[in-house]
N, C-alpha and C positions, 0 to 999 in steps of 0.2 A: 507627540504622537505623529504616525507619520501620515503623509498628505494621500488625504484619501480620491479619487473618479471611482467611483461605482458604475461604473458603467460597462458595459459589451465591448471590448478590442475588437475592432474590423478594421482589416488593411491598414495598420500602422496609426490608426489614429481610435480614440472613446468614443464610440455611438452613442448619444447623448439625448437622438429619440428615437431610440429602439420604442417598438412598437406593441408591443408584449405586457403582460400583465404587471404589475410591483412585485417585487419580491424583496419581502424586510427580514434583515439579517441582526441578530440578538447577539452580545455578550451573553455566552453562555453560562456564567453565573448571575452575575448581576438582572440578569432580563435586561437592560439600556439597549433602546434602538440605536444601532450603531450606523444603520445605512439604509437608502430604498435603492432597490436598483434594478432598476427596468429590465423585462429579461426581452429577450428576440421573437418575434412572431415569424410567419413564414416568410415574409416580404423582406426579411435580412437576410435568410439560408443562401438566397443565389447569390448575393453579393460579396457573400464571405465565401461560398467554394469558389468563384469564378477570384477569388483574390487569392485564394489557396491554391489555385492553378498556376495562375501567372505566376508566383512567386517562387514555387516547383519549378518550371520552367526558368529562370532565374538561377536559382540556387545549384539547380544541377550542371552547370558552366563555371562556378566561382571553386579557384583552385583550393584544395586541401588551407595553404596556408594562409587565406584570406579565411576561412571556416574556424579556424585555429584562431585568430585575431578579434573574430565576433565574441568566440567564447571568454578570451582572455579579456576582453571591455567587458562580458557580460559578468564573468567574478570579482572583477572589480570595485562595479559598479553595486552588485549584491553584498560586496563586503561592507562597505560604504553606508552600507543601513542595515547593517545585521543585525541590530538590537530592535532598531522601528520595525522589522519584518516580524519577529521572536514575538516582539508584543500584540501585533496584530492576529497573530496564531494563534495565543494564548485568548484572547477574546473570543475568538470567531469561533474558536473549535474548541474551547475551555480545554486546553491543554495546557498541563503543567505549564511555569513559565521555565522552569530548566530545562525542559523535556521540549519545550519550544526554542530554544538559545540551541541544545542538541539539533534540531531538525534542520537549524539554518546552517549550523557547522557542514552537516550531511549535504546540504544545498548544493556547499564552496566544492564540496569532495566532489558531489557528483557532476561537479562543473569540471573538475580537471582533471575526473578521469575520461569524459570528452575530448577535452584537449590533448589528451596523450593518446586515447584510441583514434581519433582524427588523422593524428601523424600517424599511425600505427596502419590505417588500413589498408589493404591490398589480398592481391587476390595470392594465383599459385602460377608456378611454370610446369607445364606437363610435357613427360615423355609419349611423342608418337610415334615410336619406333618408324624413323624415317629421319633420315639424315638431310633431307631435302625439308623439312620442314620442323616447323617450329610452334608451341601454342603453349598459350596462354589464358588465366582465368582473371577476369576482375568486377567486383561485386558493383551492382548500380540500383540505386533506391529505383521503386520501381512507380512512386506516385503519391500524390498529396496522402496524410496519413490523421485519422481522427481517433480520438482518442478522448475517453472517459474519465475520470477522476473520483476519488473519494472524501471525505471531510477530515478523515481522521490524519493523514498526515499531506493536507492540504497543497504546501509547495511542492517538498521533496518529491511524493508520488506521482505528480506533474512532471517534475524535472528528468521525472524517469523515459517520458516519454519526449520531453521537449529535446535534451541536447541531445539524444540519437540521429531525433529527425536533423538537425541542424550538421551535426557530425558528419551525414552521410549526404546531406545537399538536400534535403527534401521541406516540404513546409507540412504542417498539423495545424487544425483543428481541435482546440479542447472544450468540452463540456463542462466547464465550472461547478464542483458539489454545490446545492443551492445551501446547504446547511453552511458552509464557511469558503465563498464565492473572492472574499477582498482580498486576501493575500496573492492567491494568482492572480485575480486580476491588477492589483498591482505591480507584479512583477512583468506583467505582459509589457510596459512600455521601456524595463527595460531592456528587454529583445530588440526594437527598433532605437534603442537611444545607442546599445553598442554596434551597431554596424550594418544588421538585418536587413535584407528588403522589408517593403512592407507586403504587410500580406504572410510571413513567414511565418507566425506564430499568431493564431485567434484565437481569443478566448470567447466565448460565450455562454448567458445563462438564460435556460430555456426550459419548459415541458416536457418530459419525455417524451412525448407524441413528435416533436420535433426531432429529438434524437432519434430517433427510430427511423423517421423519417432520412436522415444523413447515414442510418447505417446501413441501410437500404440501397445507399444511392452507390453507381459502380464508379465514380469515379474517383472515390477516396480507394486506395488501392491496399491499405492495410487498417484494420480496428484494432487497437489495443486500449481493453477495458480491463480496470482495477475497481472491485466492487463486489457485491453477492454471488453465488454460486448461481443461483435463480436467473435474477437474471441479466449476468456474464453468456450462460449456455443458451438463453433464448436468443438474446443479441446474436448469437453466432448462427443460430437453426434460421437468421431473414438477412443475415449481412451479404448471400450473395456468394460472388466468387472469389471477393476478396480475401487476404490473407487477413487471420482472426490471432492476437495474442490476448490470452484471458488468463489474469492475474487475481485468483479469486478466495475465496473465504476458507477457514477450517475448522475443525477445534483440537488444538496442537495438544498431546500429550508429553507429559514429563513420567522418563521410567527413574525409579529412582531404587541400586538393587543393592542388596543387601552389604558390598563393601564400600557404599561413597559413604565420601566423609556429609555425615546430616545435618549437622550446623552448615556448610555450606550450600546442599540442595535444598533445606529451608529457606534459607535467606532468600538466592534466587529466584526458587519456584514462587515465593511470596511475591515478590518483585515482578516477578514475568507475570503474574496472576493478574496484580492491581495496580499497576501503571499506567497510568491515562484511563483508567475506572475500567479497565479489561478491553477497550475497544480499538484494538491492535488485531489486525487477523491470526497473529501469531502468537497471542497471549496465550498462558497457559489454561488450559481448562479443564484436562484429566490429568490426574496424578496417580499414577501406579506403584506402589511401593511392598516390598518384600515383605512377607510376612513376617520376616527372622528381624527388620528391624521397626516394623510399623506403627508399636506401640509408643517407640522413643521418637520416632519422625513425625507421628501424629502430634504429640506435645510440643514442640519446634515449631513446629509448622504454625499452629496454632497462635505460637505465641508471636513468632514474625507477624504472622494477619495485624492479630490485635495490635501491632505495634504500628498499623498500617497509618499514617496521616491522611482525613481525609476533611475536603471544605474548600476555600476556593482556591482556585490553581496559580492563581498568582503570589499566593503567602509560601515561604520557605518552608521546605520540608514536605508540601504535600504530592500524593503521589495520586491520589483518586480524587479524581476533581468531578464534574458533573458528569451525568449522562448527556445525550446530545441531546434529545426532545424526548416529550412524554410519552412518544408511542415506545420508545425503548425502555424506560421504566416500566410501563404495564406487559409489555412485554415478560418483562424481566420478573417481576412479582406472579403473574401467573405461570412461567414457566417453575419457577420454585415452591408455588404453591400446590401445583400436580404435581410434582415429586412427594411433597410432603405428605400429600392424601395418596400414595402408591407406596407405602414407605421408607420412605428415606428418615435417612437421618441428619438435624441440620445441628453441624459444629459450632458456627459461627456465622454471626452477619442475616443475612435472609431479611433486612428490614429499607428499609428508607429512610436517611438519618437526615436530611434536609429537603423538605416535597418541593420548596418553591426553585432550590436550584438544586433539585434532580439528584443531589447525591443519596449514592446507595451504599448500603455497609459493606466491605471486604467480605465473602461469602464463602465459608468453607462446607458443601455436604458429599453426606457419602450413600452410599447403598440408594444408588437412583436406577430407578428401571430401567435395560439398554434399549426399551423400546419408545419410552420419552425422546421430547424435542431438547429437554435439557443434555440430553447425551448424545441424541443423536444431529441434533445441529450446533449450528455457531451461536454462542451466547451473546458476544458481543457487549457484557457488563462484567462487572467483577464481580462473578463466580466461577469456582473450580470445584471439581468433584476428586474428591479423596476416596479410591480402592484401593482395600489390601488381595495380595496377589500371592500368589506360592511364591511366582520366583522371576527372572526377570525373562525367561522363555515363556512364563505363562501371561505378561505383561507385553512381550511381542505381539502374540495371536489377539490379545484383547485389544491392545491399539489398531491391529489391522483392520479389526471389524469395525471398521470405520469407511464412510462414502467420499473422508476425503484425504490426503497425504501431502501435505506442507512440509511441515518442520515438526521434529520429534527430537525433546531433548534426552540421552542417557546420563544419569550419573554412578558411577563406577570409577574403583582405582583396581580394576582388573582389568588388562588391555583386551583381552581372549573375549570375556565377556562383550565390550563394544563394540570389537568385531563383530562377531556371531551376530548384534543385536542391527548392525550396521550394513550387514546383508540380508537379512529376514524383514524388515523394517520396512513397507509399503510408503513411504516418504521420500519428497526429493531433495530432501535435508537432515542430516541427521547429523548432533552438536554431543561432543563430549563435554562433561560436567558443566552445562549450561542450557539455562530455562530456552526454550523453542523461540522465544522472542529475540534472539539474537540474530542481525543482518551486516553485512559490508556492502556498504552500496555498489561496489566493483564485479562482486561476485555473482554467480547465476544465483535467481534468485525466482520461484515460478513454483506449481505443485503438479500432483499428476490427481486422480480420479476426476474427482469433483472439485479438485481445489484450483484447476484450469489445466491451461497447455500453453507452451511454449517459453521463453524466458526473457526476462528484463536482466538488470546490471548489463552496465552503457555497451561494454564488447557486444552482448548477446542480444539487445534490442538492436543494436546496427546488423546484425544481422538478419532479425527479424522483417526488419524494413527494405531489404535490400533481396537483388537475384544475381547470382553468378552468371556471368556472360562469356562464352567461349570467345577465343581469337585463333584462328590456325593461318600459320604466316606460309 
C-alpha cells in the first residue's frame, strides 16, 4: 500500500499541525478508517496564499523548457507508482479498481499533453499596417490560481487544473474533496520532489467557510471549480473580479433513433448509465429512443442492466461499487420514491442491494414527471430514465428542455440524422454512437446553461489562466 501523510501540503512541505478540525476518511466499502487528517483553520490560509504568491513570482521567470522538465520528473515519477495511486482511488472514492488503473493512465495523458502544450505555447504576430512597425501578441498567466475539486475522479480532475497552472508558469491553490482527500494529497509532494518551487502547488482540506473565504479573496486571480451546479454559480455570484472557470453537473441524455444498431446502444447506454454507480457528471441519465424501435431497445437495455456487476469495487468485473455517503443514498431512494408515487414506472433496480456499503441496484424507470428532481436534476447514482419518443427530432426538443448541456450522446447509422441532431442540440458536446460518458483528456471539455462556462482540456485551461499582452515594436 502506498505511504500515506495525510496531511495539508503548504509550501513544499505536510502541515502536520494544521489547526482545523479531524476529518476521517473511510474505505468506501469496507467502512476501515483509513486516515485522520487535520484539515486547515484560518491561521494556515495567509501562509499558503503568501506561498502561492511567491511561487507565482517564481514561476513566471523559469523558461518554457525548464516547465517542460518539471512536468517530464512529474510523469515519471507518477508512473513509478501507478498501481499504489489506482489502489488508493479505489478505496477512498470506492471506484472500480479498473476504472481506477483507467484514471491514473488519464493522469500520465494529462501530464503530457502539458508537456507538449508547454512547448506549444505562444502567442500571434499581427499586421499594423505600418511598415515602420511591428507587433506582437503573447499570453501571460495573470496570477496565483485556486481551484476546487471533486471526489469522484479524485486525481485526474485535479490534474486538470494543476499542470495548466504549471504549463503556463503560475502556482494553485487546491481544495481537497473531503470525501477522497489522499490521493491528491499524495501526489502533491510529488510536484516539489520533480523540480517545483515550493509553494507551486497546495493542497488543502478545509470548511467550506474557508473556501469561500479564498474565493473571495482578490488575489488568486482565477477560480476554477469542478463540482455542482449550486454551488459552482454561487462560488461565482462572490468570487469577485476574478476570472471564474466552472466545470459543473448535468444530466447527459442518450438519443437513440430508430436506425442504430441496439445491441450496440444497449451495451453502452448500460455502461455509461452504471459505471462508478452513476456518479460521473456525464453518466447517462435520459434515454430517448424511437418509437419504431423502443419495444426491441427496451428489452436490451434491460437485459445489459440486469447483467450489470454490482459489490465491492475492487473484485473483477464490477462496475457499480458504492455510493459515496448516506446522504446520497436517501437522496437517491426518495428521489425514485416520488416518481413512483407521481407515476412512473419502474423497469428495474429502485432498491438498495447492500445498506452497510451503500450499493444500489442499476435502475432503469420510465414515465417520470418533467417536473420532478429526478428529471429535472443530476442524480448522481445509478439511475436512468427510459422515454419513448416519436422520433429523434422529437428527442431533440425534449433533451433541450433541460437547465443543463454537457454532453449528449446520438446513436444512429444515418449521417443526415447526426447532423441535424448535432446542430439543434443545446450541448457543448455531442458524441456519435456513444454513451455522453465519453472524454479525451486533450480536448475541450466544459458545458454551457447550467452545466458551467468556460473550458478545461490542458490547451484550453492554459488559456483560461492566462491574458494576451500586446507588443507594438
Amino acid at each position: 500500500m502506498i505511504n500515506l501523510n495525510p496531511f495539508p501540503y503548504i509550501n513544499g512541505n505536510y502541515c502536520r499541525n494544521a489547526t482545523g478540525s479531524e476529518l476521517l476518511v473511510y474505505n468506501k466499502y469496507s467502512g476501515e478508517l483509513m486516515a485522520r487528517v487535520p484539515q486547515v483553520s484560518e491561521k494556515e490560509i495567509e501562509p499558503t496564499i503568501a506561498s502561492s504568491i511567491k511561487a507565482f513570482k517564481e514561476l513566471r521567470t523559469i523558461l518554457p523548457a525548464k516547465r517542460i522538465e518539471i512536468l517530464e520528473n512529474l510523469k515519471l515519477l507518477l508512473q513509478q507508482q501507478k498501481e499504489e495511486f489506482a489502489q488508493l482511488i479505489c478505496s477512498e472514492a470506492g471506484k472500480p479498481h479498473f476504472y481506477a488503473k483507467q484514471e491514473v493512465e488519464r493522469c500520465l495523458k494529462t501530464i503530457q499533453a502539458g508537456i507538449r502544450e508547454t512547448g506549444n505555447a505562444s502567442g500571434e504576430s499581427l499586421n499594423v499596417l505600418d511598415d515602420r512597425k511591428f507587433a506582437f501578441t503573447q499570453r501571460f498567466a495573470t496570477g496565483p490560481v485556486l481551484g476546487i475539486t471533486p471526489f469522484n475522479f479524485p486525481l485526474n480532475l485535479a490534474l486538470h487544473k494543476i499542470i495548466p497552472a504549471i504549463a503556463v508558469g503560475t502556482s494553485i491553490v487546491l481544495k481537497a474533496p473531503p470525501q477522497a482527500p489522499l490521493s491528491l494529497l499524495k501526489f502533491a509532494e510529488l510536484i516539489t520532489e520533480a523540480g517545483a518551487p515550493s509553494g507551486t502547488v497546495n493542497v488543502l482540506v478545509c470548511e467550506n467557510s474557508l473556501a469561500e473565504k479564498m474565493v473571495r479573496d482578490d488575489r488568486f486571480s482565477v477560480l476554477s471549480f469542478t463540482g455542482s451546479d449550486k454551488v459552482g454559480w454561487y462560488l461565482k455570484s462572490i468570487s469577485g473580479k476574478k476570472k471564474v472557470l466552472l466545470e459543473l453537473g448535468g444530466n447527459a441524455p442518450a438519443i437513440v433513433d430508430a436506425t442504430a444498431n441496439l445491441h450496440q446502444a444497449a451495451q453502452q447506454i448500460a455502461y455509461g448509465a452504471f459505471l462508478y454507480a452513476g456518479q460521473i457528471c456525464i453518466s447517462t441519465q435520459k434515454i430517448f429512443v424511437a418509437e419504431a424501435v423502443a419495444d426491441n431497445f427496451r428489452d436490451l437495455l434491460l437485459s445489459e442492466t440486469n447483467a450489470v456487476k454490482s459489490g465491492n469495487p475492487e473484485t473483477d468485473g464490477v462496475i457499480n461499487g458504492p455510493l459515496i455517503d448516506q446522504t446520497v443514498v436517501e437522496r437517491t431512494v426518495n428521489r425514485i420514491d416520488e416518481a413512483l408515487r407521481c407515476g412512473a414506472n419502474l423497469l428495474s433496480g429502485g432498491k438498495i442491494l447492500n445498506a452497510e456499503s451503500r450499493i444500489f441496484a442499476p435502475t432503469i424507470i420510465s414515465h417520470v414527471d418533467p417536473a420532478l428532481s429526478l428529471q429535472k436534476d443530476e442524480v448522481f447514482a445509478p439511475v436512468a430514465i427510459l422515454e419513448t419518443v416519436r422520433n429523434t427530432e422529437h428527442a431533440v426538443k425534449l433533451a433541450n428542455n433541460s437547465r443543463f448541456g454537457l454532453q449528449c450522446g446520438v446513436f444512429c447509422s444515418d449521417t443526415e440524422v447526426f447532423k441535424t441532431a448535432y446542430h439543434e442540440l443545446e450541448y457543448a458536446a455531442v458524441l456519435l454512437n456513444s454513451a455522453p460518458g465519453f472524454r479525451l483528456d486533450h480536448l475541450p471539455y466544459g458545458g454551457i446553461k447550467d452545466s458551467g462556462q468556460g473550458r478545461e482540456g490542458i490547451r484550453y485551461a492554459m488559456q483560461e489562466y492566462t491574458e494576451s499582452r500586446l507588443a507594438i515594436i
